[in-house]
C-alpha positions in Angstrom: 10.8 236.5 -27.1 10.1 233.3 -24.6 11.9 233.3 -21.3 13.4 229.8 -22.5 14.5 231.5 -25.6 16.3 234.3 -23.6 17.8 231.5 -21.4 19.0 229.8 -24.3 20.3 233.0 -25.9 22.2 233.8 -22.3 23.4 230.7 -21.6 25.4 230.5 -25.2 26.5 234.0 -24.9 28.4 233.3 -21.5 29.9 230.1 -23.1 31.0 232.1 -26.3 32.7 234.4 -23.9 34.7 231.1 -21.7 35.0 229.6 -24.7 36.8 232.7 -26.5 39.3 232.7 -23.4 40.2 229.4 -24.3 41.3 230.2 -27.4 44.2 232.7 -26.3 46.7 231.5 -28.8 44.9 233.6 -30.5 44.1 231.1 -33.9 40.3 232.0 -35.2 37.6 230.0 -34.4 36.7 227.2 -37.1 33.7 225.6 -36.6 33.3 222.2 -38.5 30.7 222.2 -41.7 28.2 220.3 -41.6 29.0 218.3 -44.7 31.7 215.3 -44.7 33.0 214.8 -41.0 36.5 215.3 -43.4 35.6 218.4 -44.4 36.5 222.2 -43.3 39.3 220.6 -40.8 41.5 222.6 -38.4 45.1 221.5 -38.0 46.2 220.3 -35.2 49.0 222.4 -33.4 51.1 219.2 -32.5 50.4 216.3 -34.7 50.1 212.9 -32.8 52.3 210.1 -33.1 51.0 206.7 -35.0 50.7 204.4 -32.1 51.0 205.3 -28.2 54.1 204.0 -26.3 53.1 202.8 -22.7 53.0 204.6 -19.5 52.2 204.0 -16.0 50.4 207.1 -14.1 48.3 207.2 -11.0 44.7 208.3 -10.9 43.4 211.1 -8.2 42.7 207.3 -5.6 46.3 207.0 -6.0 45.8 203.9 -8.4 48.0 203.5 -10.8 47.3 202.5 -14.8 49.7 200.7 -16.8 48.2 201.7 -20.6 49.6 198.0 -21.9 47.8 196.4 -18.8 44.9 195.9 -20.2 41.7 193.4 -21.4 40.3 196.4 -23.5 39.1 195.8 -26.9 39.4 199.8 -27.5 40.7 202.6 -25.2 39.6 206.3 -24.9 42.3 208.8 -23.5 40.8 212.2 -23.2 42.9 215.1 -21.9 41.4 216.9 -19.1 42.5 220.1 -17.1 40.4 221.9 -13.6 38.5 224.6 -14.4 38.3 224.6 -18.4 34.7 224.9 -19.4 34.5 222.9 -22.0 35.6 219.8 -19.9 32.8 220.6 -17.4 30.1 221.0 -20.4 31.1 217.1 -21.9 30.8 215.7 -18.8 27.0 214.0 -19.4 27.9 213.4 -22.6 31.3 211.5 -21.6 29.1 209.5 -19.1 26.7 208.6 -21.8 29.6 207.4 -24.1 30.7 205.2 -21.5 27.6 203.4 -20.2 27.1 202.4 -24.2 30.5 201.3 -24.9 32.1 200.3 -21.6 30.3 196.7 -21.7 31.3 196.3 -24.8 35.5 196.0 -24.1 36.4 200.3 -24.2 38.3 201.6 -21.7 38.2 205.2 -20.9 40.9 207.1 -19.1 41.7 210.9 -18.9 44.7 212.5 -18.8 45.4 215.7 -16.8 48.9 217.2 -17.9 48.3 220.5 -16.5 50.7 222.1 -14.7 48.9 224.3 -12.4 46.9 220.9 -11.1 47.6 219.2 -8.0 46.3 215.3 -7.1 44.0 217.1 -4.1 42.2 219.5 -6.9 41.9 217.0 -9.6 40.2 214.9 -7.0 37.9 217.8 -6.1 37.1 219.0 -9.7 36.4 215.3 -10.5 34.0 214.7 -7.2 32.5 218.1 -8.0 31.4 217.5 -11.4 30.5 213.7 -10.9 33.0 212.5 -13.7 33.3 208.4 -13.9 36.3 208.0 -15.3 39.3 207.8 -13.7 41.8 210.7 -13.9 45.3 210.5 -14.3 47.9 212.9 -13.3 50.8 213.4 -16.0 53.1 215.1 -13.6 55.9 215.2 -15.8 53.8 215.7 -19.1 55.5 213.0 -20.8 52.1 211.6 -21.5 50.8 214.5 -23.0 53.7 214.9 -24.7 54.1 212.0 -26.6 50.6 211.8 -27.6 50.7 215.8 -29.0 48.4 217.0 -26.8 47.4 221.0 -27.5 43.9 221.5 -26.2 42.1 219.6 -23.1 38.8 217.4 -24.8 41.3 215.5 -26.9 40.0 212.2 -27.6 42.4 209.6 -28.5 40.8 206.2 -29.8 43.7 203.6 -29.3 43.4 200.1 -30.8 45.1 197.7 -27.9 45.8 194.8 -30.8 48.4 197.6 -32.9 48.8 200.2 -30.0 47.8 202.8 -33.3 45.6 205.7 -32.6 43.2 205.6 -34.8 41.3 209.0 -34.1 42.2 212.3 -32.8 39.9 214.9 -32.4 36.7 216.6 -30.4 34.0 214.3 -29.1 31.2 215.4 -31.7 30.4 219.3 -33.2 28.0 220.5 -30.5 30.4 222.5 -29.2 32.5 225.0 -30.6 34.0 228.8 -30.2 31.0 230.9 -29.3 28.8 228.4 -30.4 26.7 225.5 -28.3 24.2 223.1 -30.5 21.2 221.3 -28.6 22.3 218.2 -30.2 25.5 217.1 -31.7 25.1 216.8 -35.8 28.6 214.1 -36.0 29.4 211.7 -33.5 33.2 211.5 -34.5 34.6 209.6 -31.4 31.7 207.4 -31.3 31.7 206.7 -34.4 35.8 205.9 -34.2 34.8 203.2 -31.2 32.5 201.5 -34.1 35.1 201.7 -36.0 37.8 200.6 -34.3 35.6 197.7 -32.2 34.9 196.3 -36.0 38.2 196.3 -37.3 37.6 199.0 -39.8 39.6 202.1 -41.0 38.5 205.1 -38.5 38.0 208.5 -40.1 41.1 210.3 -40.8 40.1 213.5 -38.0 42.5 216.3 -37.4 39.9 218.4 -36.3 41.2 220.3 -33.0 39.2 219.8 -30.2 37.5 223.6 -29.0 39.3 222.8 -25.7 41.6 225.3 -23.6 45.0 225.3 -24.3 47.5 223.2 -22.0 51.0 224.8 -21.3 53.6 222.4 -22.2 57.0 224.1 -21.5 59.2 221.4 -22.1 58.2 220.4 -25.7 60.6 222.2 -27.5 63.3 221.7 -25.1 66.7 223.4 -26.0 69.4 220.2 -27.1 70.6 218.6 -23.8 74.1 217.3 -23.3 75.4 214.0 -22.5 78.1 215.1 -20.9 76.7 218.2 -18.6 72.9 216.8 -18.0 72.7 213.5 -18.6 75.5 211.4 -17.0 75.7 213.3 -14.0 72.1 212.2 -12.9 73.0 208.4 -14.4 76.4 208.5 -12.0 74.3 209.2 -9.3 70.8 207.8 -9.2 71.4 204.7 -11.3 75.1 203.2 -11.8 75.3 202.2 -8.0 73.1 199.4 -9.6 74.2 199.2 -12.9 77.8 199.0 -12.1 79.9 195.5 -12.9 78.9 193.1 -9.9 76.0 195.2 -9.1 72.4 194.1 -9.1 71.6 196.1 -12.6 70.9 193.6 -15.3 73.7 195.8 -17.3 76.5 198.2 -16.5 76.1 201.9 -17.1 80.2 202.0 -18.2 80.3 204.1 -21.0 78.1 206.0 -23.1 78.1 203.6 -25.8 76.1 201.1 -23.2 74.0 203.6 -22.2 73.0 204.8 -25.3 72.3 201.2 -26.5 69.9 201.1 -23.9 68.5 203.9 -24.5 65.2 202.9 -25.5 64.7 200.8 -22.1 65.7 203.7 -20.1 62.9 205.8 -21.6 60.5 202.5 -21.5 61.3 202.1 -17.7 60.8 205.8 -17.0 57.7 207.1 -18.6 56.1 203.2 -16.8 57.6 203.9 -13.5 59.2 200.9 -12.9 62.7 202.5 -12.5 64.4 203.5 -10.2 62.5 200.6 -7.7 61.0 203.2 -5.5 57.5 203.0 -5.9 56.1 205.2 -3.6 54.0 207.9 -4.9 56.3 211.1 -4.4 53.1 213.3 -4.0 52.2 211.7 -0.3 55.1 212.3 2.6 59.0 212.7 2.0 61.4 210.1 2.9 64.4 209.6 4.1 67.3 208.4 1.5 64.3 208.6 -1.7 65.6 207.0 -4.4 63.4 208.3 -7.3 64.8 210.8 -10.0 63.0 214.2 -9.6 61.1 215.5 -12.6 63.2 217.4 -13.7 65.5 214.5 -13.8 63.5 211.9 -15.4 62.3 214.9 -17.8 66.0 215.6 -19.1 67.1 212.2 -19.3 63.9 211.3 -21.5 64.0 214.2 -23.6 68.0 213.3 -24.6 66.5 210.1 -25.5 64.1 211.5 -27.7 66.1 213.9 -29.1 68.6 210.8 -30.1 70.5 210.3 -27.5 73.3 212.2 -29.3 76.7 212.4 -27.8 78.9 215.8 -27.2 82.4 216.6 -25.5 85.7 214.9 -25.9 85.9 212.3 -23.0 83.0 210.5 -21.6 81.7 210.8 -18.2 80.1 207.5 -17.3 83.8 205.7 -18.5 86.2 207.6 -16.4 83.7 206.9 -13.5 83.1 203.2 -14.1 86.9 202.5 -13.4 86.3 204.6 -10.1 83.4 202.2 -9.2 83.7 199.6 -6.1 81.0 197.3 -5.7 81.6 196.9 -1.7 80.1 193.0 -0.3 79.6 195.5 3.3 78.0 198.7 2.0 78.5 200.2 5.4 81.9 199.5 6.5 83.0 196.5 8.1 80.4 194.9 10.5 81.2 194.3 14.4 80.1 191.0 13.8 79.5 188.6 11.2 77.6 185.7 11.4 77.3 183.1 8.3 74.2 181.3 7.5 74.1 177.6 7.3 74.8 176.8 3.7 71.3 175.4 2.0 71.3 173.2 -1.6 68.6 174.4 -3.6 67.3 172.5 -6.3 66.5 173.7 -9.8 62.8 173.1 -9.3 59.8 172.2 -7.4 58.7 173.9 -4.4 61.1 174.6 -1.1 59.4 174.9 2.6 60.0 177.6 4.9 64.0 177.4 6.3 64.7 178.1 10.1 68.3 177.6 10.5 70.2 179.0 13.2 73.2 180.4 14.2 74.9 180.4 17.6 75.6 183.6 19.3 79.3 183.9 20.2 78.3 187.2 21.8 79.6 187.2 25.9 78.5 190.6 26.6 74.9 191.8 25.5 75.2 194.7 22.6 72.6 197.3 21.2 72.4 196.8 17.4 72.0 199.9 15.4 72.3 198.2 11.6 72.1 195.3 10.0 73.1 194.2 5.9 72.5 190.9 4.6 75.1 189.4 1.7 72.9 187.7 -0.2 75.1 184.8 -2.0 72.7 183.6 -4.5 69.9 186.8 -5.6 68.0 184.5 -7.8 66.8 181.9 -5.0 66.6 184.3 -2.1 63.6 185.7 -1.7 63.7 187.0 2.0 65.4 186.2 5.3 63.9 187.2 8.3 65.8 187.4 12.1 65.0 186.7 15.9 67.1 186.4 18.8 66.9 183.4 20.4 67.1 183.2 24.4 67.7 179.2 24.5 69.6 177.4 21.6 66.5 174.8 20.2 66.6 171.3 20.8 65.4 170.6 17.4 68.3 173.0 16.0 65.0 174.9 14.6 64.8 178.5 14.7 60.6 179.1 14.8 59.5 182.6 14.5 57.4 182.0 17.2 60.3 181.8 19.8 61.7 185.0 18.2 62.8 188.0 21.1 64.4 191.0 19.3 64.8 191.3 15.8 67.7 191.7 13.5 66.5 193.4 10.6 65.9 191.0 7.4 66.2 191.0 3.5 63.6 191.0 1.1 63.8 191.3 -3.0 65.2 194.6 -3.4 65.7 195.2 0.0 68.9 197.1 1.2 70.4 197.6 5.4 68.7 198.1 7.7 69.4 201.1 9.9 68.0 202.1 12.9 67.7 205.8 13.6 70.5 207.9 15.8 70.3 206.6 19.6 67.8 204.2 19.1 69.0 200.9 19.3 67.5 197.0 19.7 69.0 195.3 22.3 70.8 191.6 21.7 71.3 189.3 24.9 74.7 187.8 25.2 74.5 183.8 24.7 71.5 181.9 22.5 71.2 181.8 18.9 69.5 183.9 16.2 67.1 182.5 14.4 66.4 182.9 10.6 63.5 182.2 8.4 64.4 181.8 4.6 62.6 181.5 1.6 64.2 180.1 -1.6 62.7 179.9 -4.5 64.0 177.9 -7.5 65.0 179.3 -10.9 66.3 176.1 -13.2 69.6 175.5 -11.7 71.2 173.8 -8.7 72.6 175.9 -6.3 73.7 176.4 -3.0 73.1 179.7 -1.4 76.0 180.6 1.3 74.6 184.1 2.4 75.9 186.3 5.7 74.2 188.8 8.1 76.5 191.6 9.5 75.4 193.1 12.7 76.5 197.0 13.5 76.4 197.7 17.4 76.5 201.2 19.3 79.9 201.4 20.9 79.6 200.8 24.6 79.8 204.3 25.6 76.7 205.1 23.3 73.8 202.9 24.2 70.7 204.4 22.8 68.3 205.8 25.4 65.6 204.6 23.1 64.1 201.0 22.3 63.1 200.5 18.2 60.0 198.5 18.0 58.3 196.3 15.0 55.2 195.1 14.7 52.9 194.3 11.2 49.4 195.4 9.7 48.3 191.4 8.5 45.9 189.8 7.4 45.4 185.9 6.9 42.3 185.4 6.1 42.5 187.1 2.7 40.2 185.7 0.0 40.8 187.0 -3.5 38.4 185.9 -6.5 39.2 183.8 -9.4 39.9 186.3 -12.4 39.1 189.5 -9.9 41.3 192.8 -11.1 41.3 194.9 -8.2 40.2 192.7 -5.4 40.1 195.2 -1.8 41.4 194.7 1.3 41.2 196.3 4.5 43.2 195.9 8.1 44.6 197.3 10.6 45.9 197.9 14.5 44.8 200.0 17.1 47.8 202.0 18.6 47.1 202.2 22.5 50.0 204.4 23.4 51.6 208.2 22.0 54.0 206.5 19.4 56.5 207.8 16.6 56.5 206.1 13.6 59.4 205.4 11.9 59.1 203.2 8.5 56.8 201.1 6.7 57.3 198.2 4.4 54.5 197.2 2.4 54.9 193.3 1.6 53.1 191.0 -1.0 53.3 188.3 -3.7 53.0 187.9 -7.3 49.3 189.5 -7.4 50.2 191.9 -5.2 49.1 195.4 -7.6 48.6 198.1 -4.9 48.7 199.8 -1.7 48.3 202.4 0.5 49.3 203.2 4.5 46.9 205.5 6.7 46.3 206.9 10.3 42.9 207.2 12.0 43.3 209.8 14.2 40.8 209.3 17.6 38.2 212.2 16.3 37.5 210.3 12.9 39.8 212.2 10.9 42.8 210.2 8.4 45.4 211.4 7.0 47.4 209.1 3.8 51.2 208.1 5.1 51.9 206.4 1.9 50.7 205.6 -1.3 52.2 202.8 -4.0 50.2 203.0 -7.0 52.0 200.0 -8.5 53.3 197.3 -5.6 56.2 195.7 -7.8 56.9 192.0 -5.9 60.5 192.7 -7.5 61.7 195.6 -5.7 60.5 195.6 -2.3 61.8 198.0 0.3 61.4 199.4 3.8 60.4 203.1 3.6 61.4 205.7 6.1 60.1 208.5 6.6 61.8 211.8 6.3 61.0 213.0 10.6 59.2 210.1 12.3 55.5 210.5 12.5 53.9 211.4 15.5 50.7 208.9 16.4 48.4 209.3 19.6 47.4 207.4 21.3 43.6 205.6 20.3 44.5 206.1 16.3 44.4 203.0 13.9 47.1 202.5 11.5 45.1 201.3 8.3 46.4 199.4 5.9 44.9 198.5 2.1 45.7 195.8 -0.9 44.7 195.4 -3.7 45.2 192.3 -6.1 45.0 191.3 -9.7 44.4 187.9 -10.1 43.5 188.2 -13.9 45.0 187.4 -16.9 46.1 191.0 -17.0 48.9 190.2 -14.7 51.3 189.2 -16.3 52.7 187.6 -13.2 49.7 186.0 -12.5 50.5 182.0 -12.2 46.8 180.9 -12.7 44.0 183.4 -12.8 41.3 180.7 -12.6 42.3 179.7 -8.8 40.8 181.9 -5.9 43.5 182.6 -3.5 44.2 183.0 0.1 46.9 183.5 2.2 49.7 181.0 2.1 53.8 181.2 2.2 54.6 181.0 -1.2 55.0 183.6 -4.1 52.0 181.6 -6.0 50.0 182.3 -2.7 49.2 185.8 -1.6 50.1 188.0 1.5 48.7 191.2 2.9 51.7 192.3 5.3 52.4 196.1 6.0 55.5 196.0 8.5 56.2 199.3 10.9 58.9 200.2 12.9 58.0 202.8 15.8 58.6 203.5 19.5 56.6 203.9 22.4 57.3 208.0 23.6 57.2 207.2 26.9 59.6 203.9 26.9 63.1 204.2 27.3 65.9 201.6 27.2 66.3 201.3 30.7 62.4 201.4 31.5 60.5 199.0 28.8 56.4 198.8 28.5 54.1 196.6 27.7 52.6 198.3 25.1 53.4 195.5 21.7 50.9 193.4 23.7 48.5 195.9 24.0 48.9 196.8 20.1 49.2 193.0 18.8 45.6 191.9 20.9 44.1 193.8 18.4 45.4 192.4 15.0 42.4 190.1 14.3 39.9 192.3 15.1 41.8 194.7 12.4 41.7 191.7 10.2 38.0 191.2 10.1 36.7 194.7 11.1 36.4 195.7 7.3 34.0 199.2 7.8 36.4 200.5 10.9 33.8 201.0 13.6 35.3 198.7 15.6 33.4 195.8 15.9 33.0 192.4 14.1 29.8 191.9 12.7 29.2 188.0 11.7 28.8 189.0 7.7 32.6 190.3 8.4 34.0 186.7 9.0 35.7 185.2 6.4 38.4 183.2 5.1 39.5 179.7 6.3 39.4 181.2 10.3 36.3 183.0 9.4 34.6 180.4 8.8 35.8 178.3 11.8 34.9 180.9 14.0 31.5 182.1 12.5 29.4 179.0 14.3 30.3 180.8 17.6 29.5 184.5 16.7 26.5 184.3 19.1 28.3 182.7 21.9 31.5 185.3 21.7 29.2 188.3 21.5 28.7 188.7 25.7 26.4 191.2 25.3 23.6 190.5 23.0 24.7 193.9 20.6 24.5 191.9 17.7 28.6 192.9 17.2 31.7 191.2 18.8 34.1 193.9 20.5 37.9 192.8 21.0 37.2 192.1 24.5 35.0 189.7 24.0 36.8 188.4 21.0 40.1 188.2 22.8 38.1 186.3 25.9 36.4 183.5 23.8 39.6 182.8 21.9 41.5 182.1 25.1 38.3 179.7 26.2 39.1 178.2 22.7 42.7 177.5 23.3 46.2 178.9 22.7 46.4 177.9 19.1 43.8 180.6 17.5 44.8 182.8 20.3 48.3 182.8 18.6 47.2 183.0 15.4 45.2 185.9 16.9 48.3 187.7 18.5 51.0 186.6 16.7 52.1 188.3 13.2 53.0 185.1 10.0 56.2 185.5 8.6 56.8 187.4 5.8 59.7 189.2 4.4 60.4 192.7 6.4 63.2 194.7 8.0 62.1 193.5 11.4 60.1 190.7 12.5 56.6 191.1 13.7 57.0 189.3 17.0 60.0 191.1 18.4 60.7 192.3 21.5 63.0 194.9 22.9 65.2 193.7 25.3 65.0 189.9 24.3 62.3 189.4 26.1 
């Protein structure tokens, strides 16, 4: 016998043996005949549904993937789980399916419902065996599921024009239990693409895949009960909302409503867009999260499916909806409340920037410790931003450039602001506060009539501690014409030991992702925060759990991406390339923080926001990190401007511009870049980029 033979003969006995442990539920192998790919057929444990409802999961780069998102003529959903064998052993032939079909409109995506998977070792088993295709984790196996899913190599072919799945099955016959072919005798999944790519009938497969066996303890969950289960985690996590007067398009007040909706709920769930906290819960905790667990979201969508049935004599969600007080000041009666000018806005066409003020009838100087904005008309609003004023304007014009200290601001979504226990921002006595407000017509005439409420420490408790805001921008933005996932890249370097408080992650309507990171100084990053799915309707400041600890030389990354296809369904006109700009049909890379410096105090302030801000346009253009600006890195409309003098700002002939010498040639240039070098653009956040502590 050859050595090659032996090899052969060894290498199918030790796959026999993996592929016998994968088939511990203990039913006999069955390998396909070699006739009809009809023939000989192994049922499937679970049968799968007709069509596919839609989801939204994130991959292992924390990208998410809305299934009904898509351009795809056809889309492949294998199910995938670390370590089975039979996974690893399709992995050349899964590449070779999707270099042939991939040009022509298929979309592959795998599904990992495994329970005993993290993100981290997904990502690892995926780098380690060079798999392509994007991976997504089904934390709460609703996915899997819904689609029936017994075995991993599950291959799904989904029509996008019908949403029917019109295969289920193994890839081909080449492998089976205890048995390995050289080459593959039916091509059914291929040959399902054809199909389905024509417009003709796939075969009818329910041929289970030779794959291992995924755990699914939840499928045949026990009945749940309205009454017990299911209200009690509506009552809490959602009717503050949905409550009469509150923000929820409908009122959770009775279980007739609720059931009604029942359908949307499960919709809204299994895609992620409720509740609007869209945060990946697998990177940091936060403070006041506002997601359901998955246990939660589990038990509410398995009542759905099992009906939505109703039990017990009196219903839960009624008896509380008469208990329910929609309150205008969420956190008690503000110290002082000061009343925006009142602004007509018309039912169409575009309305400039606002920067109204409002007189400060404080005598005394205070230390504000929250802030809520009553928002009189939520359609047109799309953000108010704050600044304390140190002299009332001539011009009755409060520009964010002449902002000191911030007062907190609202954004879609957005809720109070509150700044942590005995840290405080102070507020001069005298001057004005300054707003910038964006309203944006919806087909009727209004006039918006909205309030701040300020919250000060009493004056036996000022803080010891000075909050601080800055913002991770970038202006010079470019995003292609028709581009899906268009990158970006910026960030700050942090010159001082900081803590970290909260970031709030700002776009517009093409806006699709984003993520938050540190650079420590040796090289090493760790992810703060990861939104697979940026939603421009809910947006929100997100504090952390314990602030964040930052030393001193790290960068505090920040990344965008866009869709600017026809995908989006937001998308106003996919043709246009876009850059930044103030309106919503424009786009905005803005990552607000909120921080202190550890070694300022209240009573001895720093410099330090100078330090920080002098580097924002190097973290604009410095796309690779090191550093340094190299000229290919220019772009955008101050890109180009300053590309004609990328030999005279680099000083020392190293073929790179450093921030010294970017810093020095701006201020030969004149003030005006050197403001748009050092000084944030408005955009909605919690705190303004250009304030100061103190009012300075």
């Amino acid at each position: 016998m050859t050595k090659a033979r032996i090899s052969a003969l060894a290498a199918t006995a030790a796959l026999s043996g993996l592929l016998v442990g994968c088939a511990a539920d203990g039913q006999a192998p069955n390998a396909l005949a070699a006739g009809s790919p009809t023939a000989s057929v192994e049922t499937a444990a679970v049968a799968a549904p007709a069509t596919v409802d839609n989801f939204m999961l994130a991959d292992t780069e924390y990208m998410g993937h809305e299934l009904y998102r898509t351009d795809a003529k056809v889309i492949v959903l294998i199910s995938h789980a670390n370590g089975c064998p039979i996974v690893r052993n399709l992995t050349p032939a899964l590449k070779a399916l999707k270099a042939k079909y991939e040009s022509q409109g298929v979309q592959f995506l795998m599904v990992n419902s495994a329970i005993q998977d993290s993100m981290e070792a997904i990502a690892k088993e995926k780098a380690d065996y060079g798999i392509d295709i994007p991976i997504l984790k089904d934390a709460n196996q609703l996915v899997g599921e819904q689609l029936g899913v017994t075995r991993t190599a599950e291959f799904f072919v989904v029509d996008p024009k019908t949403w029917k799945i019109t295969y289920r099955g193994p890839l081909d016959d080449r492998l089976d239990y205890g048995t390995q072919k050289a080459v593959a005798e039916h091509t059914w999944a291929a040959d399902a693409i054809e199909a389905t790519l024509a417009g003709r009938q796939a075969m009818a497969a329910s041929k289970m895949s030779p794959g291992c066996l995924v755990d699914f303890p939840n499928r045949k969950v026990a009945k749940i009960s309205y009454s017990k289960q299911v209200a009690p985690i509506l009552e809490a996590k959602c009717a503050a909302c949905h409550t009469e007067g509150g923000i929820g398009p409908f009122a959770m007040s009775s279980y007739e409503m609720v059931k009604g909706f029942s359908p949307m709920i499960r919709e809204v769930l299994r895609t992620d867009r409720m509740p609007p906290w869209n945060v990946d819960p697998h990177v940091s905790k936060f403070a006041d999260d506002k997601s359901l667990t998955p246990d939660e979201i589990k038990t509410v969508v398995h009542w759905i499916e099992q009906g939505a049935p109703r039990d017990g004599t009196t219903d839960p969600m009624a008896v509380a909806a008469k208990k329910r007080v929609v309150q205008e000041w969420p956190l008690g009666k503000p110290d002082l409340i000061l009343a925006l000018p009142t602004y007509k806005i018309p039912a169409a066409g575009v309305v400039d920037y606002q920067r109204p003020i409002v007189v400060n009838p404080l005598t005394e100087g205070k230390w504000v410790k929250a802030s809520t904005y009553v928002v009189n008309q939520r359609q047109a609003v799309h953000h108010f931003l704050s600044g304390y004023l140190k002299d009332i304007p001539a011009d009755g014009k409060g520009n964010e450039s002449r902002w000191g200290a911030s007062m907190g601001g609202y954004a879609v979504g957005a809720e109070s602001t509150l700044w942590p226990k005995n840290v405080g921002t102070y507020l001069p006595p005298g001057g004005a506060i300054g707003f910038q407000a964006h309203y944006t017509p919806f087909g009727k005439d209004v006039t918006d009539a909205s309030k701040i409420g300020l919250y000060f420490y009493k004056d036996n408790e000022k803080p010891d501690l000075v909050m601080r805001n800055s913002v991770i921008v970038d202006n010079t933005i470019v995003i292609p014409a028709g581009e899906a996932r268009h990158k970006e890249t910026a960030y700050l370097n942090v010159p001082k030991d900081m803590l970290l408080y909260s970031a709030f992650p700002h776009a517009h309507y093409r806006g699709y992702a984003s993520d938050f990171w540190v650079q420590y100084p040796d090289g090493t990053k760790k992810l703060l925060l990861a939104m697979p799915r940026y939603d421009f309707n809910w947006q929100r400041e997100y504090t952390f759990a314990e602030p964040l600890k930052i030393p001193a030389g790290s960068k505090l990354i920040a990344h965008y991406w866009y869709d600017n296809s026809k995908q989006n369904p937001a998308n106003p006109d996919a043709s246009k390339t876009i850059v930044w700009g103030d309106q919503s049909w424009e786009e905005m890379f803005y990552t607000a923080i909120r921080y202190r410096w550890t070694e300022e105090t209240s009573t001895k302030l720093t410099d330090n926001d100078r330090l920080m801000d002098e580097t924002r346009l190097l973290g604009m253009f410095d796309e690779d990190l090191d550093g340094k600006i190299q000229k290919a890195e220019f772009k955008g409309d101050l890109g180009d401007k300053l590309s004609p003098y990328f030999a005279m700002m680099d000083q020392n002939k190293s073929g790179a511009i450093e921030n010294a010498e970017l810093m020095g040639a701006l201020k030969v240039m004149g003030g005006r870049r050197r403001d748009q070098a050092q000084q944030a653009p408005a955009a909605p956040t919690p705190a303004a980029p250009a304030a100061k502590a103190g009012g300075r």
